[in-house]
C-alpha positions in Angstrom: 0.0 0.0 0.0 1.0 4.0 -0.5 0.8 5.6 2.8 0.7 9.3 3.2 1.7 10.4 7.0 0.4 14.4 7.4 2.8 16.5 9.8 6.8 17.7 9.9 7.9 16.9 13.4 9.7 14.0 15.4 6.5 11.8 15.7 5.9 12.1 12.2 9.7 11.1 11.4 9.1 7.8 13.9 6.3 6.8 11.9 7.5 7.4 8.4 10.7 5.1 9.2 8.5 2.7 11.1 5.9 2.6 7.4 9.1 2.4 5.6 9.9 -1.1 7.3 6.8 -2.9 7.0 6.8 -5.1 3.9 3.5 -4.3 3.0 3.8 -0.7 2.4 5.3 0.3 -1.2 5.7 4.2 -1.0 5.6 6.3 2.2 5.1 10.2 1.5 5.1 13.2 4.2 3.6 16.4 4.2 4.9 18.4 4.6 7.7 16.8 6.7 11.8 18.2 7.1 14.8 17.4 5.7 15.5 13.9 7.7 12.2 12.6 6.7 13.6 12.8 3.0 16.5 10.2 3.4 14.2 7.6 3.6 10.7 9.0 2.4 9.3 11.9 -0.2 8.5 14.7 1.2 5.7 16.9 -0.3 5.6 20.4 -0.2 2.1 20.8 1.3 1.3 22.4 4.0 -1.1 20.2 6.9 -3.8 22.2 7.4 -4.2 22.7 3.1 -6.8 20.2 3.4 -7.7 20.6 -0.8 -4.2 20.4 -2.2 -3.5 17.5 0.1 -6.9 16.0 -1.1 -5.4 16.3 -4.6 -2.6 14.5 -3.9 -4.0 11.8 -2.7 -5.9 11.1 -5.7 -3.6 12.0 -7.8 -0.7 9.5 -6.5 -3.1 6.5 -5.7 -3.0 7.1 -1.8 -4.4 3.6 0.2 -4.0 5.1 3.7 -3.7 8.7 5.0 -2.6 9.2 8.4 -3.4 12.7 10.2 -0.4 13.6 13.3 -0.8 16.9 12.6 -3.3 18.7 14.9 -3.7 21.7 12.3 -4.7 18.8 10.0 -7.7 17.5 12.1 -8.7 21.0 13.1 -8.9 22.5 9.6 -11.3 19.3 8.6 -9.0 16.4 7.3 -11.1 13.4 8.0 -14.6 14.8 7.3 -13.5 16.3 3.5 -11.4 12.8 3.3 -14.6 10.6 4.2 -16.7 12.6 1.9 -14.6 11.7 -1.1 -14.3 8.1 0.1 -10.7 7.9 1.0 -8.8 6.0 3.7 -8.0 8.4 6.6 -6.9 8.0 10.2 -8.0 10.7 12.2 -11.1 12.2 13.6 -13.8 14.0 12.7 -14.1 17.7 13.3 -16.8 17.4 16.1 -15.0 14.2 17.5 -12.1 16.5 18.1 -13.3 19.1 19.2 -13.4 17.4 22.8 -9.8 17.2 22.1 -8.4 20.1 20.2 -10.3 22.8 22.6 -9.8 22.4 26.4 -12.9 24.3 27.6 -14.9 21.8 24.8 -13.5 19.3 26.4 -14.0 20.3 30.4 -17.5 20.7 29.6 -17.6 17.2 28.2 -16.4 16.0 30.8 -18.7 17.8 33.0 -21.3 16.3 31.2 -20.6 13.1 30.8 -19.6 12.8 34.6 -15.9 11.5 33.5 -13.9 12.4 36.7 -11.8 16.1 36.1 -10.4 18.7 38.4 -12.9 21.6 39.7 -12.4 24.0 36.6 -14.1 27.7 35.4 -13.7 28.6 31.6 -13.6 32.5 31.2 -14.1 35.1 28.4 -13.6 38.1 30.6 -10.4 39.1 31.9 -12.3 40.8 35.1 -14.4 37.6 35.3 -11.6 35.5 35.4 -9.4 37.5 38.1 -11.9 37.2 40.4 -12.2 33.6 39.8 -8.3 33.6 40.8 -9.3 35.5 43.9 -11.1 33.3 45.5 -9.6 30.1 44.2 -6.9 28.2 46.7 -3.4 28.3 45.1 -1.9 26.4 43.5 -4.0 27.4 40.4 -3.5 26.1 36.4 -4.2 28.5 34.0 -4.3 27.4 30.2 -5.0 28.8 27.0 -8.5 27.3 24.8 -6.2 26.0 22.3 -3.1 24.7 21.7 -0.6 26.5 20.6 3.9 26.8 20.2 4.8 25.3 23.8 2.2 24.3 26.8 0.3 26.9 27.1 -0.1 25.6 30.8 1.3 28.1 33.7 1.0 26.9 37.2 0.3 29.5 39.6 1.2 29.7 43.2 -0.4 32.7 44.4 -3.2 35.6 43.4 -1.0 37.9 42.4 1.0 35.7 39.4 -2.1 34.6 38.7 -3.9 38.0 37.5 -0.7 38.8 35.8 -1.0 35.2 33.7 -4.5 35.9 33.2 -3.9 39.6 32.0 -0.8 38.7 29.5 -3.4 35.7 27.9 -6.0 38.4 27.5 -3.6 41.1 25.8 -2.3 38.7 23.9 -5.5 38.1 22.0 -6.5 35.2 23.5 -10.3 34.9 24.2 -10.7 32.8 26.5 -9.0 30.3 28.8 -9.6 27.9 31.3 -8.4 27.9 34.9 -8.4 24.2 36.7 -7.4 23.3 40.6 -4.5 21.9 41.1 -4.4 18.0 42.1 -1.2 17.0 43.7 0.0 13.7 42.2 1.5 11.7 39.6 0.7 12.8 35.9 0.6 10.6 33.4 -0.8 10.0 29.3 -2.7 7.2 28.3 -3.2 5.6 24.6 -5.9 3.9 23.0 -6.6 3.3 19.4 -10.1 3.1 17.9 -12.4 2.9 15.2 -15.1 4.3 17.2 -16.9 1.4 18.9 -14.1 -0.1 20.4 -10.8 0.9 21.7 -7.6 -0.9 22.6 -5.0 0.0 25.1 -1.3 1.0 23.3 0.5 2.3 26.6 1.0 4.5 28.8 3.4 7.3 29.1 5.0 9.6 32.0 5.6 13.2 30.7 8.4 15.1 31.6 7.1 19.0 30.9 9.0 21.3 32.9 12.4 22.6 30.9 14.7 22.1 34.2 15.3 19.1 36.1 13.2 18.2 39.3 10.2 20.0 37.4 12.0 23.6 37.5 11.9 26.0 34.3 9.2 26.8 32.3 6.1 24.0 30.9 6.8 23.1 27.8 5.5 21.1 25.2 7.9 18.0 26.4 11.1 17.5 27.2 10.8 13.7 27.7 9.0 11.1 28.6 9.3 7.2 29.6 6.7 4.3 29.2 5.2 2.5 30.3 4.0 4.2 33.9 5.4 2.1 36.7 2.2 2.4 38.6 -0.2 1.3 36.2 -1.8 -2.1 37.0 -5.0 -4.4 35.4 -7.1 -2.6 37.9 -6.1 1.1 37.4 -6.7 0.0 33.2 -9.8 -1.7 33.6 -11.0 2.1 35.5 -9.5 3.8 33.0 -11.5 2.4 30.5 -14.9 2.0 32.9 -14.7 5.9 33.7 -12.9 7.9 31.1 -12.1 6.1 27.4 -16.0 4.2 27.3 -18.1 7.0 28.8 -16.4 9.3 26.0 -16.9 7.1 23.1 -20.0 6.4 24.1 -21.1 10.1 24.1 -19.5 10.8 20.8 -21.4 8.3 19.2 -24.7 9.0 20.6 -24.2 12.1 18.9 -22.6 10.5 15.7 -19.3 11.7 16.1 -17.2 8.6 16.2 -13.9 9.1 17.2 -11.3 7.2 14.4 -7.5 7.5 16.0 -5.7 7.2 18.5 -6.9 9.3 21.4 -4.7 10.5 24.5 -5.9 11.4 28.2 -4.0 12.9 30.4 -4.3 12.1 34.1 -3.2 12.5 37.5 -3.5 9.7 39.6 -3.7 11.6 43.0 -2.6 10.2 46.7 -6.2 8.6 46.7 -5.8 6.5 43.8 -8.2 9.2 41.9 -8.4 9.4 38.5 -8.3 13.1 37.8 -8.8 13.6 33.4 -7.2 17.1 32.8 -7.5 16.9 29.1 -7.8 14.9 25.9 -5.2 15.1 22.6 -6.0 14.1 19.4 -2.7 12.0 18.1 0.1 11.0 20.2 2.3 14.3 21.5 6.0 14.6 21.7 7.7 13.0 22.6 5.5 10.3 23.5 4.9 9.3 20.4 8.7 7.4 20.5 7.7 5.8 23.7 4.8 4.2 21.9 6.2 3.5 18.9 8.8 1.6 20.3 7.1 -0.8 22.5 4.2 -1.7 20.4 5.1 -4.8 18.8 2.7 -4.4 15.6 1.8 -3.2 11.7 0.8 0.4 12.8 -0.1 0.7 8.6 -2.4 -2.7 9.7 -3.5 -1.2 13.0 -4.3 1.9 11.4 -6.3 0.7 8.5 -8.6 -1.7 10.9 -9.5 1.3 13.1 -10.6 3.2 10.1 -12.5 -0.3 8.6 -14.2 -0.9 11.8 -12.6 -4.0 12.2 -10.1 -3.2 15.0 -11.2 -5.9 17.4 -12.3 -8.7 14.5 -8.4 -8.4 13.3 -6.5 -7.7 16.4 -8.1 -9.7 19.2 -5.0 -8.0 21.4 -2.1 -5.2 20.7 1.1 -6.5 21.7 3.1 -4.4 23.4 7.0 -5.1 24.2 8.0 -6.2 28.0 10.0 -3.2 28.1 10.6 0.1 29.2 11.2 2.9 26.4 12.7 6.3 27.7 12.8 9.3 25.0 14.5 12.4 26.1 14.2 15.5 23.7 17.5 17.5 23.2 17.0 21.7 22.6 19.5 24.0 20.9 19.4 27.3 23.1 17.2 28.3 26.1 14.1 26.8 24.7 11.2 27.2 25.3 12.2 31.3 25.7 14.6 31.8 22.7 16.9 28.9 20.1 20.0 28.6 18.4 20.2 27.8 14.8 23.1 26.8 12.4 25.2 24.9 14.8 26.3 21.6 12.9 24.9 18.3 14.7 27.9 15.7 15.2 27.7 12.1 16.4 24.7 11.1 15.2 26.3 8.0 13.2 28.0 7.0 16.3 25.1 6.2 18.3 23.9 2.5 18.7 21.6 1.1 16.2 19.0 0.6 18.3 18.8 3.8 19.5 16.4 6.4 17.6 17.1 10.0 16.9 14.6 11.5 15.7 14.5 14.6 14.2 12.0 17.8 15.0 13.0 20.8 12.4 16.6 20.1 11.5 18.4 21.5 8.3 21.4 20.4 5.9 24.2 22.3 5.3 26.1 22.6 1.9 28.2 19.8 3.5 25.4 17.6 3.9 25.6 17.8 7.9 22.7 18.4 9.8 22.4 21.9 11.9 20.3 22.9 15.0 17.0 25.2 13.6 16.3 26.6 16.9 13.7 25.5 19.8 13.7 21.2 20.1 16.1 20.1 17.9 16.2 15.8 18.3 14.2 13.5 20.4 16.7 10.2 21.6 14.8 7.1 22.4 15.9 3.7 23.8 14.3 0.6 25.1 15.6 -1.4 27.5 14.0 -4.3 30.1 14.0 -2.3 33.1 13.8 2.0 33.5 17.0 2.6 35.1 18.9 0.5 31.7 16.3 2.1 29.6 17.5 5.6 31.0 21.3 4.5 31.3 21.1 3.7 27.4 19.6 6.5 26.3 22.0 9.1 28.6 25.2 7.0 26.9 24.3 7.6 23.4 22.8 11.7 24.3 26.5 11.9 25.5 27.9 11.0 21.2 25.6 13.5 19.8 27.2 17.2 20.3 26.1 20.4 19.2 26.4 24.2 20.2 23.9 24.6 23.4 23.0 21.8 23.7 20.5 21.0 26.3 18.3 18.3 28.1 17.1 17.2 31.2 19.3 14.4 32.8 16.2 13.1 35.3 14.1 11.5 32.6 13.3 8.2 33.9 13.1 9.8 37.8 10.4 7.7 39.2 9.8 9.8 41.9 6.2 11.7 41.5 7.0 15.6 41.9 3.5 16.3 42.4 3.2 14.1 45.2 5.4 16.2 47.1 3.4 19.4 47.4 
């Protein structure tokens, strides 16, 4: 089959070399992807959220399966304008992402449909909203309706950081965001894939946010992550699915919006054993996407193209996943997320074991055919091993061939100790 993979970041790259592999898939194309993605796939010059032009393409070059990572890609209508011509696509539906793509969309939902969530106010007002904060107990999150470049999540720990986060989101043209009490525990991501029935469990995945070690910095969009969560047992799955992943489905298609993906919560566990839903994602993020990838054990293009058939569960009575651990730490060229450095040349990359991933976020080529930092998160490292610490101790031994100007990364990924336990 021809498989077209929508997106240009690390998760995208993953994918595309995993497509490549399988010996049922003939041509693997990216859009619009980056300059790694080309050594090993075409890259087409179109941007993800051109929903047409890509639409043409896929026509035009005999497409079997299209796969959507890019969240400007299911938010600008990929899967409903790709179902109404009658082509393969893995993603969701507009109104089946909406629960997904907009956090206050999604609280409500959750409101609704009485899947457990932190105590929450969504807000259009700035005045409205600072009073909120007034009267709130601190610590206090604060995010932003959408997503957009880095978290969007600031965690405040008093009234008066609080009205200054809320007035810099209003001045910056945001409309509206969504404040949430803070839940002291362990956060964590969980994957399922499904064709809107049914789901399966992929994995689960521990997030590492913060842009220091121990949880200092700034929230970012990820600066690593390992899988699967330590904590995670037959009981805490079988609740997962009983009170978040079936209640949602369920909803969505009493409305008929079937969600067809993958779909991510994320989720504190608090001291209780409480399962506290903060929000939902659309695809896998960074860089949990490498986790996953490298422990389940099957055909994604086979996986993929059974959730969009509705025949997840008739083909794969189970998803196997790899007795491992997989630990992916993201390495930065500057101070991300604040400012980046470009044009520094990458070295070591062909040094590292073969084994061990690298993949790339927004790279470039030099005139010499080397690749350079392009600013912000430049490569996302990823290796598997049968425990977390050798999982960790691999992936820290090959960080330490790959050298570039400023580089940075956090050296605690793999820390199993719960930061938000500690407040």
């Amino acid at each position: 089959m021809n498989v077209l993979i929508v997106g240009s970041g690390a998760k995208e790259y993953t994918l595309a070399k995993l497509m490549k592999s399988y010996n049922n898939v003939d041509l693997v194309f990216v859009a619009p992807g980056n300059e790694a993605i080309q050594e090993f796939a075409s890259c087409i010059d179109i941007k993800a959220n051109d929903i047409d032009e890509l639409l043409e393409f896929v026509k035009a070059n005999e497409i079997d399966l299209t796969v959507a990572c890019s969240e400007k890609a299911i938010e600008a209508g990929i899967a409903d304008k790709f179902n109404d011509a009658g082509l393969m696509i893995f993603a969701p539906t507009i109104d089946a992402a909406k629960i997904a793509i907009s956090k206050s969309a999604g609280k409500k939902f959750m409101y609704k449909t009485k899947i457990p969530t932190p105590k929450f106010g969504i807000f259009d007002r700035e005045n409205m909203a600072v009073e909120y904060a007034r009267k709130s107990a601190m610590p206090l999150l604060i995010k932003t309706d959408n997503h957009q470049k880095g978290e969007n999540v600031v965690v405040c720990d008093s009234f008066k950081n609080a009205k200054r986060v809320i007035e810099e989101v209003f001045d910056s043209q945001n409309k509206k965001l969504v404040m949430e009490d803070y839940v002291p525990g362990q956060e964590f991501s969980y994957y399922v894939i499904t064709d809107g029935y049914n789901a399966m469990p992929l994995t689960s995945v521990v997030p590492y946010k913060y842009s220091l070690n121990g949880d200092g910095g700034l929230v970012t969009s990820g600066m690593g992550a390992y899988s699967p969560f330590y904590m995670i047992n037959h009981d805490i799955e079988r609740r997962i699915f009983k009170e978040i992943i079936y209640p949602a489905l369920d909803e969505l298609g009493r409305n008929n919006n079937q969600y067809v993906g993958i779909l991510g919560v994320d989720i504190i566990l608090d001291r209780n054993g409480g399962l506290n839903v903060m929000e939902f994602n659309p695809f896998l993020k960074e860089p949990d996407a490498e986790c996953v990838f490298a422990l389940v054990n099957e055909n994604f293009a086979d996986l993929m193209r059974a959730a969009v058939m509705g025949t997840l569960m008739d083909i794969f009575p189970e998803i196997r996943v790899k007795h491992q651990y997989a630990v992916s730490v993201v390495l930065t060229a500057g101070n991300y997320p604040v400012s980046g450095r470009s044009g520094s040349v990458i070295k070591g990359l062909d040094e590292i074991d073969e084994e061990v991933i690298a993949a790339h976020y927004n790279t470039t080529k030099n005139q010499a055919g080397e690749y350079e930092t392009n600013g912000g998160r430049t490569l996302s490292v990823t290796a598997c091993g049968a425990t977390l610490e050798s999982a960790s101790n691999k992936v820290y031994e090959n960080i330490k061939l790959i050298n570039f100007d400023c580089k940075k990364h956090r050296t605690d990924v793999g820390n199993v100790m719960p930061s938000r336990f500690q407040l």
